[in-house]
C-alpha positions as CSV (number, residue, x, y, z in Angstrom):
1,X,-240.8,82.4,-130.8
2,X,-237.7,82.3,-128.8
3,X,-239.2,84.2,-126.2
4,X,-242.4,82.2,-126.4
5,X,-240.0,78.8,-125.3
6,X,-238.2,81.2,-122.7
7,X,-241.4,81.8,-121.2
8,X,-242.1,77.5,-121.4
9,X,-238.9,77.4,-119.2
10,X,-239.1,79.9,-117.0
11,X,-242.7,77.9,-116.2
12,X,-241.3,74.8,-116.0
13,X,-238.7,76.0,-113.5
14,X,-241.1,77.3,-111.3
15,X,-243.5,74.7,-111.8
16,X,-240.6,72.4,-110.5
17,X,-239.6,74.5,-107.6
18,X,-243.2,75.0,-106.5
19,X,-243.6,70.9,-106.6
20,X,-240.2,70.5,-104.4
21,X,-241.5,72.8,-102.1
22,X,-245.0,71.6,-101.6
23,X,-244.0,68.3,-101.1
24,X,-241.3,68.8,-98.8
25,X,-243.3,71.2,-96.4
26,X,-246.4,69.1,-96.5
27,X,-244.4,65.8,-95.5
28,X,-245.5,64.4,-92.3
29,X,-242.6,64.2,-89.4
30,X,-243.3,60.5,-89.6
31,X,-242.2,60.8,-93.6
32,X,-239.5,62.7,-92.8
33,X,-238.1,60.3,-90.4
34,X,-238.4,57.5,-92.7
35,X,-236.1,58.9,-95.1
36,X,-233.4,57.7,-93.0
37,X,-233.9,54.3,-94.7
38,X,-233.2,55.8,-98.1
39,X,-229.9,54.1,-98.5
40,X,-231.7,50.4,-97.9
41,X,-234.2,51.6,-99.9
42,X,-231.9,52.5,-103.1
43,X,-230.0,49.1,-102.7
44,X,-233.5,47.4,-102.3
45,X,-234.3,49.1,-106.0
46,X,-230.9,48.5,-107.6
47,X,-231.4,44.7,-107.3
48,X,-234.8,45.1,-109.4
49,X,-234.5,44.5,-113.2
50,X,-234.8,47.0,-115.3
51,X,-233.3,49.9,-113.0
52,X,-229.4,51.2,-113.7
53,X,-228.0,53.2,-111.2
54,X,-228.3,56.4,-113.0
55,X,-231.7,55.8,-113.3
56,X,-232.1,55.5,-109.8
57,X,-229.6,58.7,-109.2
58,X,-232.0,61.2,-111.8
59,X,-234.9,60.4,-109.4
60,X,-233.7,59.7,-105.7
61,X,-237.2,60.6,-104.4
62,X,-238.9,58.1,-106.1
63,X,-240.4,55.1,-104.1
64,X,-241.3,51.8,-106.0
65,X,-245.1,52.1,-105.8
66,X,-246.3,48.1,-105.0
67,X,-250.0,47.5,-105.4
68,X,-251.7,49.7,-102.8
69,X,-254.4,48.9,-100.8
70,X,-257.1,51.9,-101.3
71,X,-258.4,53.7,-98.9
72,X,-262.0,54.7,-97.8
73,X,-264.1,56.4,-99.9
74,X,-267.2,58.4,-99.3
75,X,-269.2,55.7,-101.5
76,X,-272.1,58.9,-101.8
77,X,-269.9,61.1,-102.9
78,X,-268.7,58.8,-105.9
79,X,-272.0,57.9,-107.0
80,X,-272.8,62.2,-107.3
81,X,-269.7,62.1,-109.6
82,X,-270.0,58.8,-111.6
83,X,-274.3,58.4,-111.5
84,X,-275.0,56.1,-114.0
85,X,-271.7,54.8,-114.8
86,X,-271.1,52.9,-111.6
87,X,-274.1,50.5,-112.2
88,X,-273.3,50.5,-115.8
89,X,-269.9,49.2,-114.7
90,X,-271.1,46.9,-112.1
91,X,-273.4,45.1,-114.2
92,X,-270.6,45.2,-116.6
93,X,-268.2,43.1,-114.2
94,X,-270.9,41.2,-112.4
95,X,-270.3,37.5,-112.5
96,X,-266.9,37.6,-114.2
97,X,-263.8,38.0,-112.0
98,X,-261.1,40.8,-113.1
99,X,-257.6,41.5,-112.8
100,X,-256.5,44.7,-113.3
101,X,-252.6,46.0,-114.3
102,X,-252.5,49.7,-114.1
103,X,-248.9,50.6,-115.3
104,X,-246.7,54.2,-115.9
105,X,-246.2,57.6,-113.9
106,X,-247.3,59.7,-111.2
107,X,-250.8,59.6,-112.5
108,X,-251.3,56.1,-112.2
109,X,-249.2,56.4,-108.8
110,X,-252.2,58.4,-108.2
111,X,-249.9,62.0,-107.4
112,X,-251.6,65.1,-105.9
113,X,-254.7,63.0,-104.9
114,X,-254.6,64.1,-100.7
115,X,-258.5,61.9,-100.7
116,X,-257.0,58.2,-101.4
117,X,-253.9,56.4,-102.2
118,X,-253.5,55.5,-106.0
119,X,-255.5,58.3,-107.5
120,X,-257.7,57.3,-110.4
121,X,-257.2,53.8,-109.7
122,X,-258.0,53.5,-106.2
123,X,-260.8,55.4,-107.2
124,X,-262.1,52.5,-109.5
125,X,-261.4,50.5,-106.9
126,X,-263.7,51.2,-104.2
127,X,-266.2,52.4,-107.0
128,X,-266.2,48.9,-108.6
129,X,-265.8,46.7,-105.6
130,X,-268.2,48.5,-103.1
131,X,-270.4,45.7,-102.8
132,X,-268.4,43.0,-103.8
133,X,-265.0,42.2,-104.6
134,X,-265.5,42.2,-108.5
135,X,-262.1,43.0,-109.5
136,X,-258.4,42.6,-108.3
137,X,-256.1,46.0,-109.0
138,X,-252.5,45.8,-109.1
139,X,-251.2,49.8,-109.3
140,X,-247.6,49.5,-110.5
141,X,-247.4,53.4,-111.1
142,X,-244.1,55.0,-110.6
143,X,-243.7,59.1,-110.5
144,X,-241.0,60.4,-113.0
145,X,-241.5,57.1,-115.5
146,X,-240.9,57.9,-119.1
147,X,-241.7,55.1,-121.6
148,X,-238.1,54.0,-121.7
149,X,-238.4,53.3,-118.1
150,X,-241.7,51.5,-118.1
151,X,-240.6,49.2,-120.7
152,X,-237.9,47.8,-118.6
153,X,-240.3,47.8,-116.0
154,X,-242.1,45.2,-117.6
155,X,-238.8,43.1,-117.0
156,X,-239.5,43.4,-113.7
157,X,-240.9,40.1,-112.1
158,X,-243.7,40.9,-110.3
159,X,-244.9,43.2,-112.6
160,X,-244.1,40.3,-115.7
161,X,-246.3,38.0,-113.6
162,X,-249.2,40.8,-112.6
163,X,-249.6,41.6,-116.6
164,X,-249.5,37.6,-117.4
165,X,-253.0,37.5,-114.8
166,X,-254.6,40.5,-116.0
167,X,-257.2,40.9,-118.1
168,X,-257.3,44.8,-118.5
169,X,-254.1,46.5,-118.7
170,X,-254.2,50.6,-117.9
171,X,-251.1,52.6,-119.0
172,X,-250.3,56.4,-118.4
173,X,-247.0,57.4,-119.8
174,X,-245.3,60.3,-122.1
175,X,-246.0,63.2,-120.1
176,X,-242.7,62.7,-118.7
177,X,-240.6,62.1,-121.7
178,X,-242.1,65.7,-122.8
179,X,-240.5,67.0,-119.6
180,X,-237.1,65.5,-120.7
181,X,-236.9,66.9,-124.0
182,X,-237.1,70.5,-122.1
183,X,-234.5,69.3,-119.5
184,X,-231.9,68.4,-122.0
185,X,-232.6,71.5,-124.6
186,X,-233.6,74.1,-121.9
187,X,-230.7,76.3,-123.2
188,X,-232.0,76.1,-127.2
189,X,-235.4,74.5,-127.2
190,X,-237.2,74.2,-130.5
191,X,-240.2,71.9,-131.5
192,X,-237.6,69.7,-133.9
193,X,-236.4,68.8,-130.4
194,X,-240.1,67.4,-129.5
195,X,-240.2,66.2,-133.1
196,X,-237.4,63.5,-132.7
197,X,-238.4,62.8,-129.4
198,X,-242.0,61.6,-130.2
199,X,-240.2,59.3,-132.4
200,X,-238.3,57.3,-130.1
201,X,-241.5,57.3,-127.8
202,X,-243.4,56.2,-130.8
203,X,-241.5,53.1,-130.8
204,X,-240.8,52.3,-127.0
205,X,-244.9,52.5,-127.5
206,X,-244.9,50.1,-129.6
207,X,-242.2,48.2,-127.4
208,X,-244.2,48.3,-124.6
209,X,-247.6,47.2,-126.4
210,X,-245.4,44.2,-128.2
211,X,-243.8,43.0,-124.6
212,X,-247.6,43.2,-122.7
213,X,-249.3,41.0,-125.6
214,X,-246.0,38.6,-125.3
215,X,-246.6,37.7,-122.0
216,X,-250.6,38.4,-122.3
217,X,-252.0,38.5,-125.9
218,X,-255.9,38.3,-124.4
219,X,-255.5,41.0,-122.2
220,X,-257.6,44.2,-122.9
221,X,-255.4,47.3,-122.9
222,X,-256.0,51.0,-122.4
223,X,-253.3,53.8,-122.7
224,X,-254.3,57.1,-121.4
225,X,-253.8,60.3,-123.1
226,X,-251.7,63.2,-122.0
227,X,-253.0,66.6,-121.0
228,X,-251.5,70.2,-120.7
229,X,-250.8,70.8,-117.0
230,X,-249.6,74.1,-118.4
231,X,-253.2,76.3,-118.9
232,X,-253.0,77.4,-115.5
233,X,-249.8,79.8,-116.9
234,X,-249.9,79.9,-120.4
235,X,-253.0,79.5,-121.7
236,X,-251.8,81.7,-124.5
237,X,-249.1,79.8,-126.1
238,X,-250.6,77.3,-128.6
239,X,-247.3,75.3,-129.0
240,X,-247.6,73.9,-125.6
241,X,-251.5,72.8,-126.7
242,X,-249.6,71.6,-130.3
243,X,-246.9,69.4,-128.6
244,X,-249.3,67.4,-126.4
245,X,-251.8,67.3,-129.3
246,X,-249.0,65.5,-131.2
247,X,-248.2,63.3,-129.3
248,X,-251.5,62.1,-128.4
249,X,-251.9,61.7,-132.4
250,X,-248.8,59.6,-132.1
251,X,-250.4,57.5,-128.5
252,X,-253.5,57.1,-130.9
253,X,-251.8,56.1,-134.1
254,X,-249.6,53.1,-132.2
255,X,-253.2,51.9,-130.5
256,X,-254.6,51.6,-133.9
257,X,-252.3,49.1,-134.7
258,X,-253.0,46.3,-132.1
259,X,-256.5,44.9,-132.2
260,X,-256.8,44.7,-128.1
261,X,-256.0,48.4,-127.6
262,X,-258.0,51.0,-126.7
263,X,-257.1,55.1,-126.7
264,X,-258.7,56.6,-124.1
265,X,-258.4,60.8,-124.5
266,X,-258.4,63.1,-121.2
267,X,-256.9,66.0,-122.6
268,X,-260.3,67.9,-122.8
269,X,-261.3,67.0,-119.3
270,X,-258.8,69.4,-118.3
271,X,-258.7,72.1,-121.3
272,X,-260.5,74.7,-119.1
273,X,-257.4,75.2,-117.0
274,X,-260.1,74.7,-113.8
275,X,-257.9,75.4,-110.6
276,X,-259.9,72.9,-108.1
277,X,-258.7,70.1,-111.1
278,X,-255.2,70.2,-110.2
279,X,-253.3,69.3,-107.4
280,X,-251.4,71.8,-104.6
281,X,-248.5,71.7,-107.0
282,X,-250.6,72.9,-109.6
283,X,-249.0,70.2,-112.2
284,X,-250.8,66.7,-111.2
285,X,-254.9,66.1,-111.0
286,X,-256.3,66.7,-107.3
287,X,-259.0,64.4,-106.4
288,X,-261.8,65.9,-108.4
289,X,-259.3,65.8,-111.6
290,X,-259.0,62.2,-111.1
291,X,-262.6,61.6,-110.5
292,X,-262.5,62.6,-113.9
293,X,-260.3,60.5,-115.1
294,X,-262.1,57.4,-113.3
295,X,-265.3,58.4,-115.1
296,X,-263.7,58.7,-118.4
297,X,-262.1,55.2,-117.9
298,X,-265.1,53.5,-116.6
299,X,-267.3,54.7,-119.8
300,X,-264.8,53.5,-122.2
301,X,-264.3,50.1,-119.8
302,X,-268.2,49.5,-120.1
303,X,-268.6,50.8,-124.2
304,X,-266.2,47.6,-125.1
């Protein structure tokens, strides 16, 4: 067993490393210049609600991710992927106007996508509004958020008065509060450890579902489920599969309790470990793995 959660770490590690390194040599000279501003940036973020300054020191790299205006998008190549759920979902939105709050971490920052900005949610974007603009999407995705953070980001003005307007609310958050428990037990790591853990994120959950229906009770909301970005290395070692199967239990046992809520699952869309699913860093989706997860969205979307 012990060498089993060595094995996790020693992953992890290089999982991180690999990250660092991808992003860093793949930066644009234009990025890299504009890193100079980091230090107007930092004080920009400090003055937000929500943000302590040892949150902002654990992840320095992070940007605040404002709603992004989406790219281009081969409109062909989305209806090959999403066929009958694109008019499915356009009838569905037809004649109503929609606002749309997509909340949480890299994924709904839309990390590892090198097609569009904003990943999954960019994707329904320009698959929703390709005719007409049908719906409004605010992406306040932020890479590294655990579910401590993204209930203090609901604090946060702007995103306070996006959630007030919205009448779908998309969340995708825990992955990274899994990625803490390792950090802080890397040295003795046992599943107790992600025990306790899925009990505090159990009731930030519940936090954060309580604080969206106080400032919008009729808004629709969606949390996303977490998948194993781990296949790829250790496709042998069920407790990786058992942890994120738990706490997926746990994402789908708080959404049972709120009437507007809605679990949608996306850890299957990835089980098969498929290498043109992931990303460079071989951690977040690529653009096919978030085609995915547009698709999944959209049939759950248009089945309410």
């Amino acid at each position: 067993m012990k060498r089993r959660y060595m094995l996790i770490i020693l992953g992890i590690l290089l999982i991180g490393i690999t990250v660092f390194l991808t992003v860093q040599l793949s930066q644009p000279e234009s990025a890299k210049k504009e890193t100079t501003t980091d230090n107007i940036e930092q004080q920009q973020q400090e003055k937000q609600p929500g943000y302590t300054a040892n949150e902002q020191e654990e992840t320095p790299e992070e940007e605040y991710a404002k709603p992004q205006e989406t790219n281009g998008e081969p409109i062909a190549q989305l209806r090959e992927i999403f066929s009958e759920a694109v008019q499915r979902t356009i009838d569905f939105f037809a004649n109503r106007e929609a606002n749309v709050t997509a909340l949480g971490d890299s994924l709904t920052q839309g990390v590892g996508d090198n097609v569009v900005e904003g990943g999954y949610v960019s994707i329904l974007d320009n698959t929703i509004n390709e005719n007409h603009q049908l719906v409004a999407f605010d992406n306040y995705g932020k890479r590294g958020h655990r579910s401590d953070q993204l209930l203090k980001w609901l604090d946060n003005p702007e995103v306070e008065q996006s959630v007030e307007s919205a009448d779908i609310v998309l969340i995708t958050i825990g992955a990274n509060d899994i990625m803490q428990v390792v950090k802080e037990n890397f040295t003795n790591l046992n599943m107790n450890d992600f025990t306790q853990a899925r009990e505090t994120y159990e009731e930030h959950l519940q936090q954060i579902f309580d604080k969206i229906n106080d400032l919008n009770e009729d808004a629709k909301i969606y949390l996303i489920g977490i998948y194993n970005p781990f296949l790829n290395y250790f496709p042998d070692i069920r407790e990786l599969s058992m942890i994120v199967d738990d706490w997926n239990e746990t994402s789908r046992d708080v959404v049972e309790q709120y009437d507007n809520a809605t679990f949608i699952p996306v850890a299957d869309l990835f089980a098969s470990g498929e290498k043109h699913l992931f990303a460079d860093d071989h951690f977040h989706p690529s653009h096919q793995g978030y085609q995915l997860f547009a698709r999944r969205i959209l049939d759950y979307l248009t089945d309410q």
